[in-house]
Structure formats: C-alpha cells, structure tokens
PAZAPA-4460 file (N, C-alpha, C; in steps of 0.05 Angstrom, whole numbers, plus 32768, in hexadecimal, padded with zeros to 4 digits):
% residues 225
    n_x    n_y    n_z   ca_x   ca_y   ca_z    c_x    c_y    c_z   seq   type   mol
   8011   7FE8   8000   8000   8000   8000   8011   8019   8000     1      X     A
   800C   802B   7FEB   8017   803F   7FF0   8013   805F   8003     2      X     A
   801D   8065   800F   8016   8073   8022   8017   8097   801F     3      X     A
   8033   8095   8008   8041   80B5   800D   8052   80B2   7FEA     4      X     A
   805D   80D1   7FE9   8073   80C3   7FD5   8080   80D9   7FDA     5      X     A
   809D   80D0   7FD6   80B1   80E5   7FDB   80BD   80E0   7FBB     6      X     A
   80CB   8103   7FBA   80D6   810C   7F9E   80FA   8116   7FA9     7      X     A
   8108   8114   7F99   811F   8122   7F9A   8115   813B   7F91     8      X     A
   812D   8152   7F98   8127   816D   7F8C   812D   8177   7F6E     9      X     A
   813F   817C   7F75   8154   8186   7F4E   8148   8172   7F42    10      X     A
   813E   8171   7F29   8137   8167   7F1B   8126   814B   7F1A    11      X     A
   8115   814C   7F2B   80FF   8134   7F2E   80E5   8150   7F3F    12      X     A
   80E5   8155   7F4F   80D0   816C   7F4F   80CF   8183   7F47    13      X     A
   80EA   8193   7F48   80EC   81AB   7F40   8102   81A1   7F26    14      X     A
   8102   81BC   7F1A   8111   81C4   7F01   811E   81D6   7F05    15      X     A
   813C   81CF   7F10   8146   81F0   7F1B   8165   81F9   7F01    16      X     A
   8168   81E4   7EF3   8179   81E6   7EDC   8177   8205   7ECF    17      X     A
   8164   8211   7ECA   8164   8222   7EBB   817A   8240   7ECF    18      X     A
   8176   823D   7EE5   817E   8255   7EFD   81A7   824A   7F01    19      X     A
   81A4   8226   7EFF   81C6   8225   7F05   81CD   822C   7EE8    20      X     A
   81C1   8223   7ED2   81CC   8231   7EB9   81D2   824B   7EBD    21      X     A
   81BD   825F   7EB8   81C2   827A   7EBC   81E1   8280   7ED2    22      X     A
   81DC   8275   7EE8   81F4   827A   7EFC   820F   8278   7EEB    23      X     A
   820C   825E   7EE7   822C   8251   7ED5   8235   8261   7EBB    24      X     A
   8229   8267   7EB1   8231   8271   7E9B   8234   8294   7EA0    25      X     A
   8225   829E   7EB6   8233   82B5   7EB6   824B   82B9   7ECC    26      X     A
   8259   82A6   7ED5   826E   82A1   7EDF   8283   82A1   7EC5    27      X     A
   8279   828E   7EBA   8292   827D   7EA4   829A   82A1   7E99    28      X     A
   8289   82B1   7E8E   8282   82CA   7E81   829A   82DE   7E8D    29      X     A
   829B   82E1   7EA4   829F   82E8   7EB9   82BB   82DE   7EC1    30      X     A
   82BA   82C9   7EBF   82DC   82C2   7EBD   82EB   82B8   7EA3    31      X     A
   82E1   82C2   7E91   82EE   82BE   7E79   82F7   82A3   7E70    32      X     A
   82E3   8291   7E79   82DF   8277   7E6D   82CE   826D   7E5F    33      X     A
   82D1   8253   7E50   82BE   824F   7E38   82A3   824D   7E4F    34      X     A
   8299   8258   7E34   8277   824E   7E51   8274   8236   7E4B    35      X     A
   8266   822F   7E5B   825E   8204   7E60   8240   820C   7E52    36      X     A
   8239   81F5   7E44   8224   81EF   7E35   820A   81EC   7E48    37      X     A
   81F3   81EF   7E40   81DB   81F1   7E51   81DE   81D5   7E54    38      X     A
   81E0   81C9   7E40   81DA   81AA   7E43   81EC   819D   7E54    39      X     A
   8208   819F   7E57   821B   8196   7E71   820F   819D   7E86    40      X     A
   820A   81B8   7E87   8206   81C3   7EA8   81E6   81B1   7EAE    41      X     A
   81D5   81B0   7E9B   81BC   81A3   7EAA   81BA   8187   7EAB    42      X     A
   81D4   8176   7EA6   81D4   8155   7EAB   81E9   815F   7EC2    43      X     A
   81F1   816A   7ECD   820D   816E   7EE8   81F3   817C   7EFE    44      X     A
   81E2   8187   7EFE   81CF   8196   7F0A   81C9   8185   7F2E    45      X     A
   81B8   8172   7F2C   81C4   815C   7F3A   81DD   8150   7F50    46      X     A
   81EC   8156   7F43   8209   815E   7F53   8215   816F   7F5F    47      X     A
   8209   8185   7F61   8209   8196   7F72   821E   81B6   7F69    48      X     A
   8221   81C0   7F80   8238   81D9   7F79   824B   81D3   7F76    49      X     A
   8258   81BD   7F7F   827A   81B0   7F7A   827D   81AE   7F58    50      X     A
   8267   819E   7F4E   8266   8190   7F32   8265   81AD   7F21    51      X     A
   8253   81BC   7F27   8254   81D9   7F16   8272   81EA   7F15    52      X     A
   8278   81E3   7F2C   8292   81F2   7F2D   82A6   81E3   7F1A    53      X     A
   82A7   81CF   7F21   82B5   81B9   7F03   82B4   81C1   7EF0    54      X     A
   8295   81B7   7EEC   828F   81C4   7EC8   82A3   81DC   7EC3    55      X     A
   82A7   81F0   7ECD   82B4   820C   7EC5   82D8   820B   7EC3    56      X     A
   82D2   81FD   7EDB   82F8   8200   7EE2   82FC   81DA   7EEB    57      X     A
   8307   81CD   7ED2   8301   81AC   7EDF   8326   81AD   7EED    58      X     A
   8335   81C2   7EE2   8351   81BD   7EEB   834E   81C9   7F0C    59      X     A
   8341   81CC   7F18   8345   81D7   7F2D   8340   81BD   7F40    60      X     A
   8351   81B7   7F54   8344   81A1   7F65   832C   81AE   7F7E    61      X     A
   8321   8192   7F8A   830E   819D   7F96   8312   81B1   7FB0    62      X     A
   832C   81A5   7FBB   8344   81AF   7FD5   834B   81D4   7FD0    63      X     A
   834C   81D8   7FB2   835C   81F0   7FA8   8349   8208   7FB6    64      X     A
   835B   821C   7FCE   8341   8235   7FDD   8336   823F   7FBF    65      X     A
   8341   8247   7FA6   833B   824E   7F97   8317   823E   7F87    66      X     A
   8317   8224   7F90   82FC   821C   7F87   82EA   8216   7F9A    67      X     A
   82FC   820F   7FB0   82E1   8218   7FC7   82D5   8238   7FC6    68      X     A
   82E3   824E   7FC0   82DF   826B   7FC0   82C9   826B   7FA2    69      X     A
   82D2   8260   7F8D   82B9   825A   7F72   829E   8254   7F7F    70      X     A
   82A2   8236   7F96   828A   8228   7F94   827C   823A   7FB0    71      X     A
   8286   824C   7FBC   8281   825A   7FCD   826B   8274   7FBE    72      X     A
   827C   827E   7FAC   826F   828B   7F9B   824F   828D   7F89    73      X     A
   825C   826B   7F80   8240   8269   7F76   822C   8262   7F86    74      X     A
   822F   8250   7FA0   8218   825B   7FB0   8211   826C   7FB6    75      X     A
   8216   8289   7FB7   8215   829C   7FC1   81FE   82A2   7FA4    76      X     A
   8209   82A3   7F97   81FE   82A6   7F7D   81DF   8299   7F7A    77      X     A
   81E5   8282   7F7E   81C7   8272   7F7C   81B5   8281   7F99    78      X     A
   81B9   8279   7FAE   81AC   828F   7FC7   819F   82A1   7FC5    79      X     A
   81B2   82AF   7FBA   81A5   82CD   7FB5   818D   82CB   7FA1    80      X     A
   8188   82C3   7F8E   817E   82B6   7F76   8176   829C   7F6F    81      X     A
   8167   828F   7F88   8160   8273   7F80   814A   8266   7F72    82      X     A
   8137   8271   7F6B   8122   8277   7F5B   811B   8289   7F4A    83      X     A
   812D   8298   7F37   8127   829F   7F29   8114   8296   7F0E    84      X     A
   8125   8278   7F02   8119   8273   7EEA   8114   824F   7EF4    85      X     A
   8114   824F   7F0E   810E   8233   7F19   80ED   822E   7F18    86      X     A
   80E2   8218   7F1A   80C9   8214   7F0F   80C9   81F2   7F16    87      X     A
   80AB   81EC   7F1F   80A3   81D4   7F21   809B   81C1   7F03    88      X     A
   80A9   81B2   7F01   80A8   819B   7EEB   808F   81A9   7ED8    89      X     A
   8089   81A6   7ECD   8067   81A5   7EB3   805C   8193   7EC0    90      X     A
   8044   8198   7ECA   8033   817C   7ED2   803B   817A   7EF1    91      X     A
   8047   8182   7EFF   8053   8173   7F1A   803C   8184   7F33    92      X     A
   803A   819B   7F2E   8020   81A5   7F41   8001   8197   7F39    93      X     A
   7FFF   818F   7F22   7FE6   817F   7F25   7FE8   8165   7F35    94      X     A
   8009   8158   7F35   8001   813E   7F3C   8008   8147   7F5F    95      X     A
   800E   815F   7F66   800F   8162   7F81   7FFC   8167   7F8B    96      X     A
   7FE4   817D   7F7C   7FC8   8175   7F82   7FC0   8158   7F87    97      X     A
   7FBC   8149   7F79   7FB0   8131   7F7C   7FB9   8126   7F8A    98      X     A
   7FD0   8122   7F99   7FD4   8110   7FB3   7FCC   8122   7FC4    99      X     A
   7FCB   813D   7FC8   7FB9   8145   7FE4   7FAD   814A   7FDE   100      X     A
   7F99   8148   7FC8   7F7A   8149   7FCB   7F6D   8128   7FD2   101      X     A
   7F85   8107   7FD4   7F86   80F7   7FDB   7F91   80FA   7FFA   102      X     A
   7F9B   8109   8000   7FA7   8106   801D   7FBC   80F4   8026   103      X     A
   7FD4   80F4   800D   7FEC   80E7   8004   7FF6   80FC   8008   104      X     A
   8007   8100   8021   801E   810F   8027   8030   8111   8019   105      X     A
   8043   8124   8006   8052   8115   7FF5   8077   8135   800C   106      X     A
   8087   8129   8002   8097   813D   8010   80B5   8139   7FF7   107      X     A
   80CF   8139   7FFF   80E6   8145   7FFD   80FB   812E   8007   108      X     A
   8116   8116   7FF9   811F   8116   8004   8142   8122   7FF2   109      X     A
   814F   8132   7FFB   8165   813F   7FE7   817C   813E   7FF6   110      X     A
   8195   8140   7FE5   81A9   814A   7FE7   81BB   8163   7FE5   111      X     A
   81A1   816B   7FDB   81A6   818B   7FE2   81A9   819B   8005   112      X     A
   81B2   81AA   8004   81B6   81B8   8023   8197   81CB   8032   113      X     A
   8196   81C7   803E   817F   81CF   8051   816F   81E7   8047   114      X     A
   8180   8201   8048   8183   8219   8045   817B   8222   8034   115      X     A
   8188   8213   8018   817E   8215   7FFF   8168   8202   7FFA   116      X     A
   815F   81E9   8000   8146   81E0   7FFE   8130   81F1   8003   117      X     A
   8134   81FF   801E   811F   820B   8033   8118   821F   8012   118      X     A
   812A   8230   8015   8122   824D   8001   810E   823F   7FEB   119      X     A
   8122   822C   7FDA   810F   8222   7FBB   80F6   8219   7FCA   120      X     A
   80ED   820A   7FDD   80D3   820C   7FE1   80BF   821E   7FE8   121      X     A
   80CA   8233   7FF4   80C0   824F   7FFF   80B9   825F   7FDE   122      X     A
   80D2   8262   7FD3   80CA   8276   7FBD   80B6   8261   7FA8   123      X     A
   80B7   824D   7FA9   80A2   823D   7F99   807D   823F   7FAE   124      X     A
   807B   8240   7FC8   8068   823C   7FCE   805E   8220   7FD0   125      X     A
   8074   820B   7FD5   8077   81F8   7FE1   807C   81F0   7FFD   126      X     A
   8086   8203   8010   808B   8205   8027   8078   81ED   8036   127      X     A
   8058   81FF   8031   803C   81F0   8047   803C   81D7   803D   128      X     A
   803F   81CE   8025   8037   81B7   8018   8041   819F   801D   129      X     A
   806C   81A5   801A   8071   818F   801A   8069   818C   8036   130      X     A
   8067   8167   8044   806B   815F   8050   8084   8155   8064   131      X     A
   8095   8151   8058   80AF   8149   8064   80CC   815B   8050   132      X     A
   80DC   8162   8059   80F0   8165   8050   8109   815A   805B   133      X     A
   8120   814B   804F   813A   8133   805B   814B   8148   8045   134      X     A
   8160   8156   805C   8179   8162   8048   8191   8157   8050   135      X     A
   81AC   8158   8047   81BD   814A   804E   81BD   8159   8068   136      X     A
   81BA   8173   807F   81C0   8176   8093   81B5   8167   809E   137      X     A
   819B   8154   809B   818C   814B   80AE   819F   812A   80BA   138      X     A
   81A8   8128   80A8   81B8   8108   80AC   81D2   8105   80A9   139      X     A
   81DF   80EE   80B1   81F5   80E7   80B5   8204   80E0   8096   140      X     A
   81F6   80D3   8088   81FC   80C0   8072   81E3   80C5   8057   141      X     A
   81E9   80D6   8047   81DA   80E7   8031   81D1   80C8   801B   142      X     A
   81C6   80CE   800F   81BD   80BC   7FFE   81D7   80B8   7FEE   143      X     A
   81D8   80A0   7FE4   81C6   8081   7FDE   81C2   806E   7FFE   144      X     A
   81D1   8083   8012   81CB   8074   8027   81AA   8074   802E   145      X     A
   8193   805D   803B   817E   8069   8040   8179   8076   805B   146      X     A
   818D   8083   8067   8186   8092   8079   816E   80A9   807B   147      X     A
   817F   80B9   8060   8161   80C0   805D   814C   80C2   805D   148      X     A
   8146   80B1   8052   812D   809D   8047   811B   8094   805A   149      X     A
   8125   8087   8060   8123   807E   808B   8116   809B   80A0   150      X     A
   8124   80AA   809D   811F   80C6   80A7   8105   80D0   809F   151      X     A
   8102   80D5   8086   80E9   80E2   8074   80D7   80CE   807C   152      X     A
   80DA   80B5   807C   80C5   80A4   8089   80C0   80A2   80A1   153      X     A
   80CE   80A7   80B7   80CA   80AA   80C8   80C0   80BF   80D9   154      X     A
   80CA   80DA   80C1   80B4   80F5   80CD   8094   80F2   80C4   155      X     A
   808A   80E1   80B1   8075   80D6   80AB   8067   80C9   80AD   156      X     A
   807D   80C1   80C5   8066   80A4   80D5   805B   8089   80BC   157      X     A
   806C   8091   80A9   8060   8074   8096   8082   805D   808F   158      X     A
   8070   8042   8094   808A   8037   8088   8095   803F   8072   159      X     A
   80B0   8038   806A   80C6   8039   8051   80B8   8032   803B   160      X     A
   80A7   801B   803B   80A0   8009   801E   8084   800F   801D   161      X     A
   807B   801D   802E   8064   802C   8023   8065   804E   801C   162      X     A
   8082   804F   800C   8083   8067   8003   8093   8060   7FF2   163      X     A
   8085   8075   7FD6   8090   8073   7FB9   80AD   8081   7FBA   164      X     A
   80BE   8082   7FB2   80D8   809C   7FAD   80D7   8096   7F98   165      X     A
   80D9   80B9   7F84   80E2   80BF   7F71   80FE   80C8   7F68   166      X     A
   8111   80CB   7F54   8125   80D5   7F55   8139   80DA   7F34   167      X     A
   8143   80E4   7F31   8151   80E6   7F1B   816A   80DB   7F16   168      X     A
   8177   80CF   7F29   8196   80C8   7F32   8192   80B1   7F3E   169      X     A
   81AD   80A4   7F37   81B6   8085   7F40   81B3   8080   7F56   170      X     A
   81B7   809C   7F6E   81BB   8095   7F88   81A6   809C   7F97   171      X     A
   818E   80A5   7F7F   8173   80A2   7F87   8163   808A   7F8E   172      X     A
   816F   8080   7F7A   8156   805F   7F72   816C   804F   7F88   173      X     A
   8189   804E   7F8B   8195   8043   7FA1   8190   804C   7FB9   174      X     A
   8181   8060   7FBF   8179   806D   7FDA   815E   805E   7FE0   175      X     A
   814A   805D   7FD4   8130   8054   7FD4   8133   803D   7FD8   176      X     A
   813E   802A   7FC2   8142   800E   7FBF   814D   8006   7FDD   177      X     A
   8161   8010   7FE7   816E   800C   800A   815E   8009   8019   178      X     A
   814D   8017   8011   8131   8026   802B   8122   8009   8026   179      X     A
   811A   8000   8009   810E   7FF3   8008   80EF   7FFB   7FFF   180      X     A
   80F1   8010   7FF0   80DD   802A   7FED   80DB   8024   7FD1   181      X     A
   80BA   8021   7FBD   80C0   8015   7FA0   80C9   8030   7F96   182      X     A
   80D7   8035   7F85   80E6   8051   7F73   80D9   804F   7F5F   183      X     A
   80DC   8065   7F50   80D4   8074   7F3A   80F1   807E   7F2D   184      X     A
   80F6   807E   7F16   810E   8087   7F0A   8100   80AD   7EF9   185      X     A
   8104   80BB   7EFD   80FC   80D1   7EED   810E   80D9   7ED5   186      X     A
   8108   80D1   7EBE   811F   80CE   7EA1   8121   80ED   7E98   187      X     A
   8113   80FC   7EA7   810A   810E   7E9C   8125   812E   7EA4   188      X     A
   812C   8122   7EBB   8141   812D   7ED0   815A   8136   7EBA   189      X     A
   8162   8135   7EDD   8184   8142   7ECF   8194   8123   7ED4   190      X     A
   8193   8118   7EBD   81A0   80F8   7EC0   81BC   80FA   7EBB   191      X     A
   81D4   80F3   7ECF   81EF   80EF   7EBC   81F3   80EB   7EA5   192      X     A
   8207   80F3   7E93   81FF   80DE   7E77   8208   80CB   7E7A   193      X     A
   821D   80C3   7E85   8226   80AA   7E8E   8212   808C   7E8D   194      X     A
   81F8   8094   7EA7   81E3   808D   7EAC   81CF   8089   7E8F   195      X     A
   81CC   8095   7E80   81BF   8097   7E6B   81B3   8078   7E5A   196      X     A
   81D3   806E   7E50   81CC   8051   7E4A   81B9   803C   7E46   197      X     A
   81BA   8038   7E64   81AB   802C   7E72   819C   802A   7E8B   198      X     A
   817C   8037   7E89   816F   8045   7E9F   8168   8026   7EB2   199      X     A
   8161   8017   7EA3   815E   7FFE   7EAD   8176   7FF0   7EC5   200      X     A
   818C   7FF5   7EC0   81A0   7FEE   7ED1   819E   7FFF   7EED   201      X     A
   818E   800F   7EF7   8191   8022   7F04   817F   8011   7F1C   202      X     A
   8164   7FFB   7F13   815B   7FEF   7F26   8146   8001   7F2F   203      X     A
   8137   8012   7F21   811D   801C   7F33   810B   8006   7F26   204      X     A
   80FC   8007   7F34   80D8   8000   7F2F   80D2   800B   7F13   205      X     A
   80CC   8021   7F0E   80C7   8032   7EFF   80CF   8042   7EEE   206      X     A
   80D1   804A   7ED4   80DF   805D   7ECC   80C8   8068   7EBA   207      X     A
   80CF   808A   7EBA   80B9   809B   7EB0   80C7   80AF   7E9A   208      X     A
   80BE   80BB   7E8A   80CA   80CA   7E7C   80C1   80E8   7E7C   209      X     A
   80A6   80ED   7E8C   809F   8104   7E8E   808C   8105   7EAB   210      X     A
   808B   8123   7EA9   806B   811F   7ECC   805B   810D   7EC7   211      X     A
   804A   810F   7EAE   802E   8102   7EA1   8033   80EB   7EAD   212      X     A
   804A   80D8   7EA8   804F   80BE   7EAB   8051   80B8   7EC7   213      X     A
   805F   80C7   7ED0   8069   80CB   7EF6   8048   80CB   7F01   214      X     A
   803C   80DA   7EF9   801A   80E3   7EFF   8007   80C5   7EFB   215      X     A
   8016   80BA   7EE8   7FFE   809E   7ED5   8010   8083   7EF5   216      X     A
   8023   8087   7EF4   8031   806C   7F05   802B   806E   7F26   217      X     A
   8031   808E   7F27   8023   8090   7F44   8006   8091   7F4A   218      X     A
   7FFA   809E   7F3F   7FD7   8097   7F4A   7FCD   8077   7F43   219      X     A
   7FD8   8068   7F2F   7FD9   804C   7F2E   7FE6   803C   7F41   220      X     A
   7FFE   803F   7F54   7FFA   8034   7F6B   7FF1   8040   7F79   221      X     A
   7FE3   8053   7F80   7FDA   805A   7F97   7FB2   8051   7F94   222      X     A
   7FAB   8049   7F80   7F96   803C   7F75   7F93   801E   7F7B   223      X     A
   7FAC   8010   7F75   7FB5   7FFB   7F7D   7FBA   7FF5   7F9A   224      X     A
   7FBE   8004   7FAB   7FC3   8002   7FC5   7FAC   7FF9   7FD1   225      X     A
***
C-alpha cells in the first residue's frame, strides 16, 4: 500500500537548470573563459556547486583556496538569486494537487543544503505543502545511503516500503532501493551522460520520461493500494 511519495529536488520536482546556467556562464564571461554549454551545465546540475565549478576551471583541484573561493562565489550567486528562472516541472503542480486532494503527503528527500532547499521552496510557495524535508544537514550519511530515507519516513510516521521515491540520479534509485522504498526513475532530469545508456541498469521500479507518465504510474499505485 502506498502511503506518501517522496521526490528529489533539482531535477525530478523542480527545474532549477535554467538559474545554474545563467549563474555559470556569467562567471565563465567574467573570467574570460570559454563559456560551458547549456547542455553540460544541465546534465552536472545534480552534482552540485563543486561539479559547476569544474565545468569552468576542471584544472583547478578541489583543495585549491582558489576553487573553494569560485564555489564560494557561486553560492553566493545562486542565494542571492535562487529563483529567478527556476520553475516546477510542466505537469508537476497538478500531480501535487491530486495527492492532497487524496491526502497523500508527498515531501522532499535531497542533497542539496538546508538553506538553499528552505528558500527554493519559499520563493516557489511550496513551503506549507511539502510535507517532510531530509537535507544533507539533517543526517550523518547523504544518499545512496538510506538514512535519509529512513528519516523522511520516519518524520511521517509511514513505513519505508509504503513510500514511492522519485529521482533522477543513480544514488537516487540506490537510496530508495536501501530503504527498500519502490523508485521511480525520472528520464526527464538532469541524468549523467555516463548514465544515459542504460536506464535499466540503474534498478528502479519505474522509469518515466515526463510528469504525464510520473502522474499515470503514481495515481496507479496508489489506486492499486
């Protein structure tokens, strides 16, 4: 029976690619480097501020004060500006209606940082809605561990395997799968290309290629339940 469903953020609920583009490229501009392609920066998106800082400067190690001071930067950058051209999926507020007009709690579990989670939900008007939010401050051991996972379920009072996880990344469907939680693969994300190949090897339950589909697989188990 399914009870809840939890989503990753960057790219399985929100769409925040368009705002780290903008950031990256007026850096690259800015320091007189080739700019990085929309298309690199929105399969690295996912990976966080370290990976963006790569994209720009890959000769720099991660140790160098010089790229901690970049990746320092571009947070500062995103902060100030975290919603500008960020936006919920096509389709993803209808299917958030329909689980709480079902009374399917649905919440947040990410590897993104607290601070910046908190804001993208605030300036979206997500704040009251979601149900749970799991950021790496909250735990010891970030996903693919299911600590998380565990957590988000446990501020919900529902078991692990009666909650769906969605996700765009390997260490999504390995986060859920730990938990023991059926997954959803979202094809639709910011996927490695690495990953690309073969979505099948990844081991979700599910794989979707857009909301519509995410929308058709979830109200079907929860019909099923």
């Amino acid at each position: 029976m399914i009870k809840a469903v939890l989503f990753d953020l960057d790219g399985t609920l929100i769409d925040t690619a368009a705002d780290f583009i903008r950031i990256i490229q007026e850096m690259c501009r800015e320091g007189g480097v080739e700019v990085v392609s929309a298309e690199r920066i929105r399969s690295q998106v996912s990976e966080g501020a370290r990976a963006m800082v790569r994209l720009v400067y890959p000769e720099l190690q991660v140790t160098d004060p010089q790229f901690l001071q970049l990746r320092q930067a571009f947070l500062d950058r995103y902060g100030a500006d975290i919603a500008v051209d960020t936006t919920l999926f096509e389709g993803m507020d209808e299917l958030l209606v329909q689980l709480e007009q079902q009374n399917i709690p649905w919440g947040i579990v990410t590897n993104k940082p607290r601070d910046l989670s908190e804001a993208l939900l605030s300036a979206l008007n997500l704040t009251e809605r979601c149900a749970v939010l799991v950021c790496p401050d909250d735990v010891k051991n970030t996903k693919p561990d299911p600590e998380p996972m565990y957590l988000a379920a446990s501020q919900l009072n529902i078991e692990a395997e009666h909650i769906v996880y969605v996700g765009d990344h390997p260490r999504d469907i390995d986060a859920g799968n730990n938990a023991n939680m059926p997954t959803i693969l979202a094809a639709y994300g910011y996927l490695p290309p690495e990953s690309k190949h073969d979505l099948n090897a990844w081991g979700a339950d599910y794989i979707v290629d857009d909301v519509a589909q995410l929308s058709d697989v979830i109200l079907t188990l929860l019909q099923s339940s």
